[in-house]
MIRO-626794 format. One record per residue (C-alpha): residue in three letters; z, y, x. Coordinates in steps of 0.1 Angstrom, whole numbers, padded with zeros to 4 digits, always signed. Example, Ala and Ser with C-alpha at 12.3 -4.5 7.8 and 13.67 -1.06 7.14 Angstrom:
BEGIN
Ala+0078-0045+0123 Ser+0071-0011+0137 
//
This chain:
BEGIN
Unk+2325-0325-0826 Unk+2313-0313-0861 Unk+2332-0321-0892 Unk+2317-0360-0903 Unk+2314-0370-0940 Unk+2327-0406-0956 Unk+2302-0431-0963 Unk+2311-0437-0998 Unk+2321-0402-1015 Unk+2309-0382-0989 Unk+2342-0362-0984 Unk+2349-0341-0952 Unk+2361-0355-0920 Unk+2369-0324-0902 Unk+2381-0325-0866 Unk+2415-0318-0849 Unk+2412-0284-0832 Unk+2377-0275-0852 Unk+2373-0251-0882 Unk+2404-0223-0865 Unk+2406-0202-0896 Unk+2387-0222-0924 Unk+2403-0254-0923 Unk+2419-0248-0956 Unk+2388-0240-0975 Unk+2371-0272-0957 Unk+2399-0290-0968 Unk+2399-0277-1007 Unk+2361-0273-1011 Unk+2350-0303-0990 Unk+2380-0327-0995 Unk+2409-0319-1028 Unk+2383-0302-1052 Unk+2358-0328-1047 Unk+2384-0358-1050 Unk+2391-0343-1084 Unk+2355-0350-1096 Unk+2355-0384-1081 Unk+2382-0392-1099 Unk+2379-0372-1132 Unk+2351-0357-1134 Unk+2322-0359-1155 Unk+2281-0360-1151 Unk+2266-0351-1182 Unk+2231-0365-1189 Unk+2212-0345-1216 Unk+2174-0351-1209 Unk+2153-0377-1223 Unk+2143-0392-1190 Unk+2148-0416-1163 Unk+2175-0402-1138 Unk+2184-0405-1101 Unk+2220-0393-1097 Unk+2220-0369-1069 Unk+2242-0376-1035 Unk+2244-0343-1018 Unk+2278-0348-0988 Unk+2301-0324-0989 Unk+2293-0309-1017 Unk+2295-0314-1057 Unk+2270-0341-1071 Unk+2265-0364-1099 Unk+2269-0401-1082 Unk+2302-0387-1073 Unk+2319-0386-1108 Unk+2341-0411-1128 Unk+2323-0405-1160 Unk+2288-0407-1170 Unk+2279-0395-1200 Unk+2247-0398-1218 Unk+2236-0372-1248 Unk+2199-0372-1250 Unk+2183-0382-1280 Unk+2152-0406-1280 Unk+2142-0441-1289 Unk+2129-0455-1248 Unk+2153-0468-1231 Unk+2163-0448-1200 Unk+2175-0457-1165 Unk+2203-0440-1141 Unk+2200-0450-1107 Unk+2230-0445-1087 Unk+2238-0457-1053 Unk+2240-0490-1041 Unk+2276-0490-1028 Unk+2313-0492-1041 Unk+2316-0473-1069 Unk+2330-0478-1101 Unk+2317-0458-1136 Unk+2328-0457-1167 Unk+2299-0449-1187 Unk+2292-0440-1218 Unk+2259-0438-1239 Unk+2265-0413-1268 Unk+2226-0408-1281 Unk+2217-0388-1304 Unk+2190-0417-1309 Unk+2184-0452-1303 Unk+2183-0453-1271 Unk+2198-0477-1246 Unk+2207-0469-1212 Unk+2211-0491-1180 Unk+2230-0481-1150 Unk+2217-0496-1118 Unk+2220-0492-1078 Unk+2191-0480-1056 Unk+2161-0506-1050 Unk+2165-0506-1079 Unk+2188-0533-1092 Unk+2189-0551-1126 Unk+2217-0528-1129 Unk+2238-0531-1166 Unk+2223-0521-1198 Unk+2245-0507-1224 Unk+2236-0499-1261 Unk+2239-0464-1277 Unk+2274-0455-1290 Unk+2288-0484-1266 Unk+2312-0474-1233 Unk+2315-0492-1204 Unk+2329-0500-1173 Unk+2309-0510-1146 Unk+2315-0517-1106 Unk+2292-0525-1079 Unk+2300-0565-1065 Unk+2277-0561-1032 Unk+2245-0567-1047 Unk+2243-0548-1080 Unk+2264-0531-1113 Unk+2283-0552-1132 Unk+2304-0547-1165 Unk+2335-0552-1164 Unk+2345-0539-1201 Unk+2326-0530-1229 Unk+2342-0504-1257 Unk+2332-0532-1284 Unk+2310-0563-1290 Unk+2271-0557-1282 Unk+2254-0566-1314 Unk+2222-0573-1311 Unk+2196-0580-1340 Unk+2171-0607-1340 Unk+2140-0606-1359 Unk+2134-0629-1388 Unk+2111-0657-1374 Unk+2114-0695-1366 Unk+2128-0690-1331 Unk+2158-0673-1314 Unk+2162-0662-1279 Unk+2191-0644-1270 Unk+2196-0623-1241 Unk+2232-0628-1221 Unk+2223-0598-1204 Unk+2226-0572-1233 Unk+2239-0592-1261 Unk+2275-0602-1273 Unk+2270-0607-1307 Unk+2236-0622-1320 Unk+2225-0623-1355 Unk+2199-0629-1375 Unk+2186-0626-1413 Unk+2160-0653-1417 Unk+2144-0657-1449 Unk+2119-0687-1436 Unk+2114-0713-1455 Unk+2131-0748-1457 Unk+2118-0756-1422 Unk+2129-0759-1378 Unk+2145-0731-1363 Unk+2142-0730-1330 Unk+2171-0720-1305 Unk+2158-0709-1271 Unk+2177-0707-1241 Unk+2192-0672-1238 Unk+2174-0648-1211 Unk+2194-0628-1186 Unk+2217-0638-1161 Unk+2248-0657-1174 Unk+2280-0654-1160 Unk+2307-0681-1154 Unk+2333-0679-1189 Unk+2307-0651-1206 Unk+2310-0655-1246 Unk+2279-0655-1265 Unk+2282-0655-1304 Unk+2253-0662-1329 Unk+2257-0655-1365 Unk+2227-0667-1388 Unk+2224-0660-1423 Unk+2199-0680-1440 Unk+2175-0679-1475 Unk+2171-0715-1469 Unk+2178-0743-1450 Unk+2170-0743-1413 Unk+2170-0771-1395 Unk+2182-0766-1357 Unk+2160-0771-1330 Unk+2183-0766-1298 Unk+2172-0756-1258 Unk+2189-0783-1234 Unk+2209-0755-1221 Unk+2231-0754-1252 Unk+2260-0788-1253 Unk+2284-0802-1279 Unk+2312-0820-1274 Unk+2327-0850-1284 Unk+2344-0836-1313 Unk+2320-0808-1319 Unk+2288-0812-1320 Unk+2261-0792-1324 Unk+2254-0781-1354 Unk+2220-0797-1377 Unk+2216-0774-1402 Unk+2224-0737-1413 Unk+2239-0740-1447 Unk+2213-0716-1462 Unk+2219-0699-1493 Unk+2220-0665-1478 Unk+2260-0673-1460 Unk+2267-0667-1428 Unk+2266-0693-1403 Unk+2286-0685-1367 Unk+2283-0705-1336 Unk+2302-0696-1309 Unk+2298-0703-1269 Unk+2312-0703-1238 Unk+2285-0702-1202 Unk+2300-0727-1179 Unk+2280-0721-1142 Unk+2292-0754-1126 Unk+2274-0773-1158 Unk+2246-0746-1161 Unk+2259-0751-1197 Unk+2262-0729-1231 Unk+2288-0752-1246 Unk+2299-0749-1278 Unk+2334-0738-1287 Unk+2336-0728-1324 Unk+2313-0732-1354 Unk+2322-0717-1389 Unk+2299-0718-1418 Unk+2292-0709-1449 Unk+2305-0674-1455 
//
C-alpha cells in the first residue's frame, strides 16, 4: 500500500514496511516540518484580490497555517475561502487601506468578516467560520440619517453623529445573524432631539425601559444590549446618557 494522507491537514500516513531508506525524510518533509506550519506558521496575503487558500497534501500550502495575515492595500472588501472543515485561524487584517476582509469555508459560506487593523479568531462549527475572539470592539459608523440598522454580523460598537432635526429616529432591527448572549452597543450623539422609533425585536424591562428620547445637545447617548435566541430578543441591559 502507498503512503495515505489525513483528511484534515493532509499529513503523511506512511505504511509499515514501505519507504526502506526514505522513511525519515517522509516523516520530516511530509509529517514534522509540515506540523510546524500548521501550528505556527504563517500565510501572508499581499494582493488586492479575492483568495482561495490552496490545499496541496503532503506538501506545504496556505489553508494549512495558524496565521493568516492580510497586507494588501485597497478600499473593496476581499474574501479568503478556505476549506470547509476543522480548522481553527487566527487572522489578522493589517491593510494598508480600508479594506475589510472575511474568512469563509468552501460553497462558499457567510464566513466571518473582520475590519482592517482588527485580529481574530475564528473556527469552523460544522457549517461555517465563526469568531470566537476579536483583538478589540468592531466599531462601526453609521451614516447621519433618520434611521439606524445595525449589523450583528460585523458590528460591536455602533455609533452615530446625527445632526437631524428635532424629529423620529428610527431603530431598525439589526441585520446579520445574532448569536445567543452577543453584545451589541449603540452610541448616538445627537444636534437635537430624536425621538425613538424602536423595531419589535428590541425589549425593555421592567425597570428599564427603552429609552424615548436622545438627550440631544451634541452628548453621547449609549444603549447597550444583550441577543437572547429563546426570546428572539435584543433586550436592553444598560443605558447611559448625556455625555
Amino acid at each position: 500500500m502507498a503512503t495515505s494522507y489525513t483528511s484534515l491537514l493532509g499529513l503523511a500516513l506512511p505504511v509499515t514496511g514501505e519507504l526502506a531508506g526514505t522513511w525519515g525524510d517522509t516523516v520530516n518533509n511530509s509529517i514534522t516540518s509540515l506540523l510546524d506550519t500548521a501550528v505556527a506558521g504563517t500565510t501572508t496575503l499581499s494582493s488586492d484580490a479575492d483568495v482561495t487558500l490552496s490545499t496541496i497534501t503532503g506538501a506545504s500550502n496556505q489553508a494549512r497555517q495558524a496565521v493568516i495575515l492580510w497586507t494588501a492595500s485597497g478600499s473593496t472588501t476581499r474574501n479568503i475561502t478556505a476549506p470547509a472543515q476543522s480548522k481553527a485561524y487566527i487572522v489578522i487584517n493589517a491593510t494598508g487601506g480600508t479594506q475589510s476582509i472575511v474568512i469563509r469555508g468552501v460553497g462558499p459560506t457567510t464566513g466571518v468578516t473582520i475590519p482592517p487593523g482588527i485580529k481574530a479568531l475564528v473556527v469552523w462549527n460544522g457549517s461555517d467560520f465563526i469568531a470566537v475572539a476579536y483583538s478589540a470592539p468592531r466599531v462601526v459608523a453609521i451614516a447621519n440619517a433618520t434611521s439606524i440598522t445595525m449589523n450583528a454580523d460585523t458590528t460591536d460598537v455602533a455609533t452615530q453623529d446625527n445632526s437631524q432635526a428635532v424629529g423620529t429616529l428610527t431603530v431598525n432591527a439589526p441585520s446579520g445573524t445574532p448569536y445567543n448572549g452577543q453584545r451589541l452597543i449603540l452610541r448616538l450623539q445627537s444636534t437635537n432631539v430624536q425621538t425613538f422609533s424602536w423595531n419589535a425585536i428590541f425589549a425593555g424591562s421592567s425597570d428599564l425601559l427603552l429609552p424615548t428620547t436622545s438627550s440631544g445637545g451634541s452628548k453621547d447617548d449609549y444603549m447597550g444590549f444583550m441577543y437572547n435566541s429563546t426570546a428572539t430578543k435584543w433586550q436592553l441591559v444598560a443605558k447611559v446618557f448625556g455625555f
